[in-house]
mmJSON file of the N, C-alpha and C atoms, coordinates in Angstrom:
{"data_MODEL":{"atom_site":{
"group_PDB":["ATOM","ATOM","ATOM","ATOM","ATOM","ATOM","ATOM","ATOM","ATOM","ATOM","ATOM","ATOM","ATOM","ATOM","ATOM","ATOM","ATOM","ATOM","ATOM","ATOM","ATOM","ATOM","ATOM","ATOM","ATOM","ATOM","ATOM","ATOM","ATOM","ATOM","ATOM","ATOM","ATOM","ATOM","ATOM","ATOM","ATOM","ATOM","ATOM","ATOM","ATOM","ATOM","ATOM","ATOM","ATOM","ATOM","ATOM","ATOM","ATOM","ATOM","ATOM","ATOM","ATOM","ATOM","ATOM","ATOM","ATOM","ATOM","ATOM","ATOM","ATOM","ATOM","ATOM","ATOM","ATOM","ATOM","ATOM","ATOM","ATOM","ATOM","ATOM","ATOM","ATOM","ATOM","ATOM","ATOM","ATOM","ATOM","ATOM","ATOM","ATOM","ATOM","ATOM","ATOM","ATOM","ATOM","ATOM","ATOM","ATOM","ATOM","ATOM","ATOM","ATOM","ATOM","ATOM","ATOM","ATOM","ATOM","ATOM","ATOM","ATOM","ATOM","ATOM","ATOM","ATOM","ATOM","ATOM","ATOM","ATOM","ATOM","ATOM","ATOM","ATOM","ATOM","ATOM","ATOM","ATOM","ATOM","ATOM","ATOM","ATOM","ATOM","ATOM","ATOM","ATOM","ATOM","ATOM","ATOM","ATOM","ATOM","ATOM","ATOM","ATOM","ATOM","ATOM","ATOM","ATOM","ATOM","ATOM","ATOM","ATOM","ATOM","ATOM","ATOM","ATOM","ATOM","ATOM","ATOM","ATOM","ATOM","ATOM","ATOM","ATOM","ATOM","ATOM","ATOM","ATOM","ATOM","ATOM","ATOM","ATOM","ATOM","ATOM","ATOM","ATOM","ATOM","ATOM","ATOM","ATOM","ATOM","ATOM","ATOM","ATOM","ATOM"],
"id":[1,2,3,4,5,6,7,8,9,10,11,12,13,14,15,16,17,18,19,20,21,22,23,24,25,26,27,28,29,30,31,32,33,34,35,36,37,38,39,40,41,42,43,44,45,46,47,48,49,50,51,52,53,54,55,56,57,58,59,60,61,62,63,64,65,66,67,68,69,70,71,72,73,74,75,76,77,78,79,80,81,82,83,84,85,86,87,88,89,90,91,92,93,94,95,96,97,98,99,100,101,102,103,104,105,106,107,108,109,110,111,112,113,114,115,116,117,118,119,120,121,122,123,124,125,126,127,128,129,130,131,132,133,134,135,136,137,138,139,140,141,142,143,144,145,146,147,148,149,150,151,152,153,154,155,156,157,158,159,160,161,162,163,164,165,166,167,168,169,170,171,172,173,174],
"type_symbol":["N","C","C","N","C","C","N","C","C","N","C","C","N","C","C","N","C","C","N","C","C","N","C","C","N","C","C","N","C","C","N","C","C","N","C","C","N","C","C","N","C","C","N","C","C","N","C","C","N","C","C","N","C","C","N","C","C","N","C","C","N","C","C","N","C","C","N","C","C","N","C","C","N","C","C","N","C","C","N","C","C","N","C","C","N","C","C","N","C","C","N","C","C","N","C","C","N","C","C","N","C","C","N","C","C","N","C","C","N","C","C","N","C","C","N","C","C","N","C","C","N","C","C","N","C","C","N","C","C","N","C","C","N","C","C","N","C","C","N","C","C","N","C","C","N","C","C","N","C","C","N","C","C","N","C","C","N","C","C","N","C","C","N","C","C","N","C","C","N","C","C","N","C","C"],
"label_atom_id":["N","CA","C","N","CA","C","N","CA","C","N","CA","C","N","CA","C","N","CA","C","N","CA","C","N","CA","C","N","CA","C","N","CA","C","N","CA","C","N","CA","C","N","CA","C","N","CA","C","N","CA","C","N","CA","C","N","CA","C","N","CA","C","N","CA","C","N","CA","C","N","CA","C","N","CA","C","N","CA","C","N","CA","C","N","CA","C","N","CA","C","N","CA","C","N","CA","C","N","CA","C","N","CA","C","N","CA","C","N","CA","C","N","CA","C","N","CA","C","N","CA","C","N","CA","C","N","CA","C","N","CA","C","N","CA","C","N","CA","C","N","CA","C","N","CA","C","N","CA","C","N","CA","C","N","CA","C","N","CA","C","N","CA","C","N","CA","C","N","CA","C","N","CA","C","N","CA","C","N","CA","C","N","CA","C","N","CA","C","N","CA","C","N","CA","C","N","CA","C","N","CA","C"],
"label_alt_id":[null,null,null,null,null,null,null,null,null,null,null,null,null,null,null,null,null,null,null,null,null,null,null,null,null,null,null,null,null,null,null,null,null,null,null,null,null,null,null,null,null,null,null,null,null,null,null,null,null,null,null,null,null,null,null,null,null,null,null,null,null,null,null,null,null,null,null,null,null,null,null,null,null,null,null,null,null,null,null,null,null,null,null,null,null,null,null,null,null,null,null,null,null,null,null,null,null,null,null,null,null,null,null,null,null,null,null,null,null,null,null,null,null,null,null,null,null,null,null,null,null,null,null,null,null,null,null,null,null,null,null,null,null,null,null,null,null,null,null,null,null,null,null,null,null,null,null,null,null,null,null,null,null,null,null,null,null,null,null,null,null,null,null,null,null,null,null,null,null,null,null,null,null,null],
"label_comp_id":["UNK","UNK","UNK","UNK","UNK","UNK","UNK","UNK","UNK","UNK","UNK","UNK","UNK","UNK","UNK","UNK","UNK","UNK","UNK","UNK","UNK","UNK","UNK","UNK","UNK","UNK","UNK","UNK","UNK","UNK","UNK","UNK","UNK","UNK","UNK","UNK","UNK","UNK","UNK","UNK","UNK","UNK","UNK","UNK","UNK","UNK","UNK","UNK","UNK","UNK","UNK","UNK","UNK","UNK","UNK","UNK","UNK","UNK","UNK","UNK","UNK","UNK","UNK","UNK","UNK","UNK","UNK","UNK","UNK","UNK","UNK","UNK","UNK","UNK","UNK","UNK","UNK","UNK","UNK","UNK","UNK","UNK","UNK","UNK","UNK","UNK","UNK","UNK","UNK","UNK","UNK","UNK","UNK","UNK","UNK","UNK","UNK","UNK","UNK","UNK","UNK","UNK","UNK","UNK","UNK","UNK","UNK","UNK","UNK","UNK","UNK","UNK","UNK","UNK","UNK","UNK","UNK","UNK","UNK","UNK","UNK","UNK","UNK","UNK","UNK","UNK","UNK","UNK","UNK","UNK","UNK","UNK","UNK","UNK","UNK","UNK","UNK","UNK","UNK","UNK","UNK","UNK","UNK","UNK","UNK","UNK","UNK","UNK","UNK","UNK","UNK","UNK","UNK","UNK","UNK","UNK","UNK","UNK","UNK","UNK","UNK","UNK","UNK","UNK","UNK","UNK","UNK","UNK","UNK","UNK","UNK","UNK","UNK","UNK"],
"label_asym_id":["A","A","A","A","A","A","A","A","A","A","A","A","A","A","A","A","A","A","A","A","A","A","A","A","A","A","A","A","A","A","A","A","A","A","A","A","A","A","A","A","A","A","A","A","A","A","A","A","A","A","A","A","A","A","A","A","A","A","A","A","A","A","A","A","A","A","A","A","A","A","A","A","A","A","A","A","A","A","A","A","A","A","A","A","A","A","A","A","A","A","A","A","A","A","A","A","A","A","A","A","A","A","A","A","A","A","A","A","A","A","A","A","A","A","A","A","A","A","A","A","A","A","A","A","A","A","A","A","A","A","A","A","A","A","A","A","A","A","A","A","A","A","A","A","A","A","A","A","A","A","A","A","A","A","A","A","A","A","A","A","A","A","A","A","A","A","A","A","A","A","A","A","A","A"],
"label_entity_id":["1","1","1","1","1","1","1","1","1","1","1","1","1","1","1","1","1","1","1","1","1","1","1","1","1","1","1","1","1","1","1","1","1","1","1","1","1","1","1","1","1","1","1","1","1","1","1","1","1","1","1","1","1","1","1","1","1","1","1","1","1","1","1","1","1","1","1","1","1","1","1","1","1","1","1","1","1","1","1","1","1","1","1","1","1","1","1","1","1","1","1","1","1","1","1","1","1","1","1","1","1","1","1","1","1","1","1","1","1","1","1","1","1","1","1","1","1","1","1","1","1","1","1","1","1","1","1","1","1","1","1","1","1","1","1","1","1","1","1","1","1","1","1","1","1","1","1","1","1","1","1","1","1","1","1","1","1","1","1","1","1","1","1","1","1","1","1","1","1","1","1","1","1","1"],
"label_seq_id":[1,1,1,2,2,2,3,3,3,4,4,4,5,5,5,6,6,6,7,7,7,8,8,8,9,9,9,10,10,10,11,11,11,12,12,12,13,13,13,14,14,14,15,15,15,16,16,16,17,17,17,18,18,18,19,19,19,20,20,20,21,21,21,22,22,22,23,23,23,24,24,24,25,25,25,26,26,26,27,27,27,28,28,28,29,29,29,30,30,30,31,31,31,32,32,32,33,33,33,34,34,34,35,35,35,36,36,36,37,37,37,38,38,38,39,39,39,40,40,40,41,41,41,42,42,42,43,43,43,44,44,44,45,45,45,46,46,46,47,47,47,48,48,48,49,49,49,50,50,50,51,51,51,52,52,52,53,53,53,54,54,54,55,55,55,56,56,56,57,57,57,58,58,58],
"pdbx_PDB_ins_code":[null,null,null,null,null,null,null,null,null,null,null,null,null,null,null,null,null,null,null,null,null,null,null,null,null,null,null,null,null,null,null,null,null,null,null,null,null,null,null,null,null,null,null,null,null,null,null,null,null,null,null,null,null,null,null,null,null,null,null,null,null,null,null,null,null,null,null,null,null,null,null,null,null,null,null,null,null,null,null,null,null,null,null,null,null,null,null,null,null,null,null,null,null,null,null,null,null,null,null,null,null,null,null,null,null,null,null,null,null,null,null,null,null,null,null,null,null,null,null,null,null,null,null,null,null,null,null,null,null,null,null,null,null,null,null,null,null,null,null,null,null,null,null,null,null,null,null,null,null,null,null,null,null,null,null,null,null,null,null,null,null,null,null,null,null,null,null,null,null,null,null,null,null,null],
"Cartn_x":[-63.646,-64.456,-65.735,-66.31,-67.618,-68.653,-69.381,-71.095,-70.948,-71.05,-71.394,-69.942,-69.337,-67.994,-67.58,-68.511,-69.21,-69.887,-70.811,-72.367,-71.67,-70.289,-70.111,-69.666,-68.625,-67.669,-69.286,-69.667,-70.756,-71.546,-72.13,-72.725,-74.089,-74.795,-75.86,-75.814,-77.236,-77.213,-77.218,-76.432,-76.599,-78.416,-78.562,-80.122,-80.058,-81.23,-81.08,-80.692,-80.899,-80.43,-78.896,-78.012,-76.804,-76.35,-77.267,-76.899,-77.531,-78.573,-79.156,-78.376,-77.8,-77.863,-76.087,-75.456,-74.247,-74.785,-75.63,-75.57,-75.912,-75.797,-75.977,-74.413,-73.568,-72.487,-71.592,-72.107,-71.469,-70.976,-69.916,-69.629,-70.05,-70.909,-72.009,-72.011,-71.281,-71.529,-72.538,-74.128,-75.051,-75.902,-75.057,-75.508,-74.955,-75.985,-75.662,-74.899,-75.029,-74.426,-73.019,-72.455,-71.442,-70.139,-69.601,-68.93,-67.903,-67.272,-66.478,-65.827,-66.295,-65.842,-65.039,-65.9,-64.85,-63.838,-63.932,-62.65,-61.106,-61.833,-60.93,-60.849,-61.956,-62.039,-63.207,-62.745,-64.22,-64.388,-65.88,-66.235,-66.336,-65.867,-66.029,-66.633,-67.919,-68.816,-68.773,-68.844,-69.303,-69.869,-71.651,-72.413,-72.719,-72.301,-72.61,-71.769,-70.722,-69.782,-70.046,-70.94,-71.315,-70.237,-69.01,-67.601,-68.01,-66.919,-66.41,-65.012,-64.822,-63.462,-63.435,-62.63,-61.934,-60.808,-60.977,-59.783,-59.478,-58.42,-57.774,-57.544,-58.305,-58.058,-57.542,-56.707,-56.442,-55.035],
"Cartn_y":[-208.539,-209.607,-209.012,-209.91,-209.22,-209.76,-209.038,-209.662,-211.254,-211.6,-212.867,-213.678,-213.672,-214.035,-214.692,-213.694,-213.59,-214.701,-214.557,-215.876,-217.166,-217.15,-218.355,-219.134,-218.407,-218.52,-219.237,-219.102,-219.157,-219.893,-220.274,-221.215,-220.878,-219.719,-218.9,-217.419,-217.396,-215.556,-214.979,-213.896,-212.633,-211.959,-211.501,-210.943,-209.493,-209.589,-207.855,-206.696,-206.874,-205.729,-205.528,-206.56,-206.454,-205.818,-205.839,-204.638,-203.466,-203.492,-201.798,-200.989,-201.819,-200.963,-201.346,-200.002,-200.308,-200.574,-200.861,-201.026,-202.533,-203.552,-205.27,-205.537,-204.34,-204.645,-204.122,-203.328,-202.836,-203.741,-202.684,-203.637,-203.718,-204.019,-204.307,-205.443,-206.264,-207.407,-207.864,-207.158,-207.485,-207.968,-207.941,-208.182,-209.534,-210.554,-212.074,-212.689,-211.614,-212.012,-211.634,-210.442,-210.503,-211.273,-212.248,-213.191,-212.581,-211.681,-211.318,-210.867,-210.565,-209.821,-210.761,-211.975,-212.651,-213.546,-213.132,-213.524,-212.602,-211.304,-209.983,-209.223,-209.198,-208.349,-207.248,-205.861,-205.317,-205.483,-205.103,-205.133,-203.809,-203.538,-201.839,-202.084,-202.285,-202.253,-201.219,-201.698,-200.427,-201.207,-200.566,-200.698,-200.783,-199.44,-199.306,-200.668,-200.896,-201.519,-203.364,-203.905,-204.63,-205.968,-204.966,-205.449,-204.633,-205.682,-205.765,-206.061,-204.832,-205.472,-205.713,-206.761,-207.43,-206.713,-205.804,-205.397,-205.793,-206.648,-207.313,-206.145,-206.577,-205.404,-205.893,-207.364,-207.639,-207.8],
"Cartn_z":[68.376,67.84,67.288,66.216,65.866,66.307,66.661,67.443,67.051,65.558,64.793,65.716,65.743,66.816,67.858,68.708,70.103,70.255,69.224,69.122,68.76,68.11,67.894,68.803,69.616,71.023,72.113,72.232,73.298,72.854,71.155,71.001,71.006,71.149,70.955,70.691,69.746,68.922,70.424,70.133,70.858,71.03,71.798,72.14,71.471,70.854,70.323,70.912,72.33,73.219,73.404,72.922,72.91,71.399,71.015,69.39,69.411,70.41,70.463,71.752,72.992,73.932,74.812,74.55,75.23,76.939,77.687,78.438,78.598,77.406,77.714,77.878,77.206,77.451,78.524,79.567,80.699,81.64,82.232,83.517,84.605,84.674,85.825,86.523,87.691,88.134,87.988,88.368,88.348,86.79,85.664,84.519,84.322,84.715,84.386,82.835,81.905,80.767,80.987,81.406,81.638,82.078,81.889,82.468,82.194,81.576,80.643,82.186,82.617,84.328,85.19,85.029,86.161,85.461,83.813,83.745,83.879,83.858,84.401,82.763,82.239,81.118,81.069,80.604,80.149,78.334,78.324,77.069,76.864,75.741,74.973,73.366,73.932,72.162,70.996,69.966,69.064,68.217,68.849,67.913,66.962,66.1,64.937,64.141,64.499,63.447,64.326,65.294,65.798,66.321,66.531,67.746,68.378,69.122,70.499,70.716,71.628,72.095,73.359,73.926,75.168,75.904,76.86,77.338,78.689,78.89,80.067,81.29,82.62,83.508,84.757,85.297,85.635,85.851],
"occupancy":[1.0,1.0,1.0,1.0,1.0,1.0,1.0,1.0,1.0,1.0,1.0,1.0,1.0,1.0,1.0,1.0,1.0,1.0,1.0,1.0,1.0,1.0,1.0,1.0,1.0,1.0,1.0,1.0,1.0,1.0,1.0,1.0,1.0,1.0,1.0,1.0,1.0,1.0,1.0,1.0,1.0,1.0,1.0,1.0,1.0,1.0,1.0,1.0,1.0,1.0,1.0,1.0,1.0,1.0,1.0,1.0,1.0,1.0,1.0,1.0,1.0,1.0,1.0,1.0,1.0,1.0,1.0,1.0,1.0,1.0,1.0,1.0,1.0,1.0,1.0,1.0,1.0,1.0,1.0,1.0,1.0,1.0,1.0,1.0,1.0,1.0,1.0,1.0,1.0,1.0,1.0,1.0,1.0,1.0,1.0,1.0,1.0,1.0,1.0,1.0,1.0,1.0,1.0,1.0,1.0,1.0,1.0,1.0,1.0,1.0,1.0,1.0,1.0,1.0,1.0,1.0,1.0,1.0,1.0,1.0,1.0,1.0,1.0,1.0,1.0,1.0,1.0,1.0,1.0,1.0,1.0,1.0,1.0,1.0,1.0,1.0,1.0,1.0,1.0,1.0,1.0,1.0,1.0,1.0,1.0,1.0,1.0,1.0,1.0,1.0,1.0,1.0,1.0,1.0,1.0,1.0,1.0,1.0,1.0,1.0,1.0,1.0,1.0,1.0,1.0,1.0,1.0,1.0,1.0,1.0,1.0,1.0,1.0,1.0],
"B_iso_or_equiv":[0.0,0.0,0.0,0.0,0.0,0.0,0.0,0.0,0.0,0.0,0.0,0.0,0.0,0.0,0.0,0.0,0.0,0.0,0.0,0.0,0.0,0.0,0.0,0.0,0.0,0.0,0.0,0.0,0.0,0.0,0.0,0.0,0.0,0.0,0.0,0.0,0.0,0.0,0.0,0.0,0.0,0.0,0.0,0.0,0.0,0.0,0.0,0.0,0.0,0.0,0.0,0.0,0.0,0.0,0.0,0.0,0.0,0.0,0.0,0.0,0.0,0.0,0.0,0.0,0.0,0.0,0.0,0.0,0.0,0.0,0.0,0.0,0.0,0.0,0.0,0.0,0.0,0.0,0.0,0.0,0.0,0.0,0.0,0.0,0.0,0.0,0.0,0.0,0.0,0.0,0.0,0.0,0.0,0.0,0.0,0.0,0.0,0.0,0.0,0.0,0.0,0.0,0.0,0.0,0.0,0.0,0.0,0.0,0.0,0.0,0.0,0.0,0.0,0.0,0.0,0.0,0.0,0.0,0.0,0.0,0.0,0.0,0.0,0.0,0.0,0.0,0.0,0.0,0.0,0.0,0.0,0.0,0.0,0.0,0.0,0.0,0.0,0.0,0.0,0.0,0.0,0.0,0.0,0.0,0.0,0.0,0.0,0.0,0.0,0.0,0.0,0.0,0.0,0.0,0.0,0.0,0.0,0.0,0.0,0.0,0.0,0.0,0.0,0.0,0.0,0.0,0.0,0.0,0.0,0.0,0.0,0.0,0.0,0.0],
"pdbx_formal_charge":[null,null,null,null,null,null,null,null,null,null,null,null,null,null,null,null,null,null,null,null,null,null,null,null,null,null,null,null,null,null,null,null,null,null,null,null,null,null,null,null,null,null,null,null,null,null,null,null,null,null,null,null,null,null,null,null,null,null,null,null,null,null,null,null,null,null,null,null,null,null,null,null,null,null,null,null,null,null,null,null,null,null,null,null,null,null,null,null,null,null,null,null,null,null,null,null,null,null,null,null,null,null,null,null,null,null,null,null,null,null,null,null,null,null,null,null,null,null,null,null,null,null,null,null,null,null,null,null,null,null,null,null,null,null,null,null,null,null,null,null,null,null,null,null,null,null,null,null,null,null,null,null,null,null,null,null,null,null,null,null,null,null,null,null,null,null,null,null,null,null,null,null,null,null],
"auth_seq_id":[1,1,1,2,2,2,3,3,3,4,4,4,5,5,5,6,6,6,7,7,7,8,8,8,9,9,9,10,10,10,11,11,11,12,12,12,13,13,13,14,14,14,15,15,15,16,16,16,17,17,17,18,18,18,19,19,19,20,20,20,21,21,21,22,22,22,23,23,23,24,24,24,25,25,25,26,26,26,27,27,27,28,28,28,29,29,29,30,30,30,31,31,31,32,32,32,33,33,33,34,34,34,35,35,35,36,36,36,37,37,37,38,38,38,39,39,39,40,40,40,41,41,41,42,42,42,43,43,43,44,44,44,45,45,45,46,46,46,47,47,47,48,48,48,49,49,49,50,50,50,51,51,51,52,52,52,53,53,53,54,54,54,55,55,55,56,56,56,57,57,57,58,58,58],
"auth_comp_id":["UNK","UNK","UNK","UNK","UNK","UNK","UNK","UNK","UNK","UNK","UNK","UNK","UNK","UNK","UNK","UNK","UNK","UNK","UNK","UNK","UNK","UNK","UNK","UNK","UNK","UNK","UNK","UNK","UNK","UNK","UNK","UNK","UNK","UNK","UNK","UNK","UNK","UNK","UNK","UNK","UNK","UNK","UNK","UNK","UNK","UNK","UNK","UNK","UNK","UNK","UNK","UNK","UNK","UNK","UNK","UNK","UNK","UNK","UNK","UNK","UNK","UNK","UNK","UNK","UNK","UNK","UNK","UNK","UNK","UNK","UNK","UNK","UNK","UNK","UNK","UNK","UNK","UNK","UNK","UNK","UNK","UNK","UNK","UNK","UNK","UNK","UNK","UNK","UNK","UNK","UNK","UNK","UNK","UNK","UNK","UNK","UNK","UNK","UNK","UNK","UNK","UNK","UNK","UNK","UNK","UNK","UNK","UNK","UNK","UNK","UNK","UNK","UNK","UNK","UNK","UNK","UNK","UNK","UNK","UNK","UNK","UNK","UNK","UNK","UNK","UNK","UNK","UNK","UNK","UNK","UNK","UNK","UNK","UNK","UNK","UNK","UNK","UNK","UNK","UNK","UNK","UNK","UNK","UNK","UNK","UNK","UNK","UNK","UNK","UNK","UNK","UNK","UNK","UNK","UNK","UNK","UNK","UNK","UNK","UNK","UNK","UNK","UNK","UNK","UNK","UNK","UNK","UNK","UNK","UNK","UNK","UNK","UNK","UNK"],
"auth_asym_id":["A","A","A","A","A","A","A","A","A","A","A","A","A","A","A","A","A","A","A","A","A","A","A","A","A","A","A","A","A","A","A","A","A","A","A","A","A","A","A","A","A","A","A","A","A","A","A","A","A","A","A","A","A","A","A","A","A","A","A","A","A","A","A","A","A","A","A","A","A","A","A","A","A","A","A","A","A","A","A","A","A","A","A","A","A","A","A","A","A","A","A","A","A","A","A","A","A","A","A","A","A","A","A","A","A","A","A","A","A","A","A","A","A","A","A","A","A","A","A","A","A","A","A","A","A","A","A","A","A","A","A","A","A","A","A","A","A","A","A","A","A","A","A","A","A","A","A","A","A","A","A","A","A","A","A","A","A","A","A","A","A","A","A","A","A","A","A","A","A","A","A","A","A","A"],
"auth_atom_id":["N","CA","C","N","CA","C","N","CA","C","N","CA","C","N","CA","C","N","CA","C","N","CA","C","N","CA","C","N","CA","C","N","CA","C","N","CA","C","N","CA","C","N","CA","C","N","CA","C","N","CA","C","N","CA","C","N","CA","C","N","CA","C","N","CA","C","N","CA","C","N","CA","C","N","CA","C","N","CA","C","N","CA","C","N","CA","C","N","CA","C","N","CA","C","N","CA","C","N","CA","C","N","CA","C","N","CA","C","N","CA","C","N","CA","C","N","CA","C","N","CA","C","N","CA","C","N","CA","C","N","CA","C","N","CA","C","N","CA","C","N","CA","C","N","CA","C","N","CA","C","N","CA","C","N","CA","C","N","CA","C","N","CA","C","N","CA","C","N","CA","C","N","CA","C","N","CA","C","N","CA","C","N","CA","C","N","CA","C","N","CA","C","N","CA","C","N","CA","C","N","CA","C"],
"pdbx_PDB_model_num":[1,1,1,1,1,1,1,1,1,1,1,1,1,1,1,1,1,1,1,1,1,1,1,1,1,1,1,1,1,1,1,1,1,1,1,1,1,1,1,1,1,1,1,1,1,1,1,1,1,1,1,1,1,1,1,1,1,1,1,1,1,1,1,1,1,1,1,1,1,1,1,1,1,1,1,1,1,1,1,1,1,1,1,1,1,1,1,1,1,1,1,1,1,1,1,1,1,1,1,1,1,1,1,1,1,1,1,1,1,1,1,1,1,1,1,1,1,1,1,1,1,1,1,1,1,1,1,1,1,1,1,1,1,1,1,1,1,1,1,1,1,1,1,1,1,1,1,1,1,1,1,1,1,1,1,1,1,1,1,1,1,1,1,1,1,1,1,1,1,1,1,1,1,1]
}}}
């Protein structure tokens, strides 16, 4: 998905730190944006090209 994607799915822009820093997109329980987790997915960003992909780890 592309960043613009993301923002639509959710219904709000993405925060700049999710385009500067692979770590808004880690898997970190402790990262409240992350939900992506308890639905049993990680996120694997690439910045430069401002996707994301969804990979099912469940």
């Amino acid at each position: 998905m592309t960043f613009v994607e993301v923002s639509r799915v959710i219904g709000a822009p993405l925060p700049r730190s999710a385009f500067l820093y692979q770590a808004w997109w880690a898997t970190d329980p402790k990262h409240t944006q992350a939900v992506w987790l308890d639905a049993g997915y990680q996120a694997r960003p690439n910045l430069t090209a401002q996707r994301v992909t969804f990979v099912r780890t469940v």
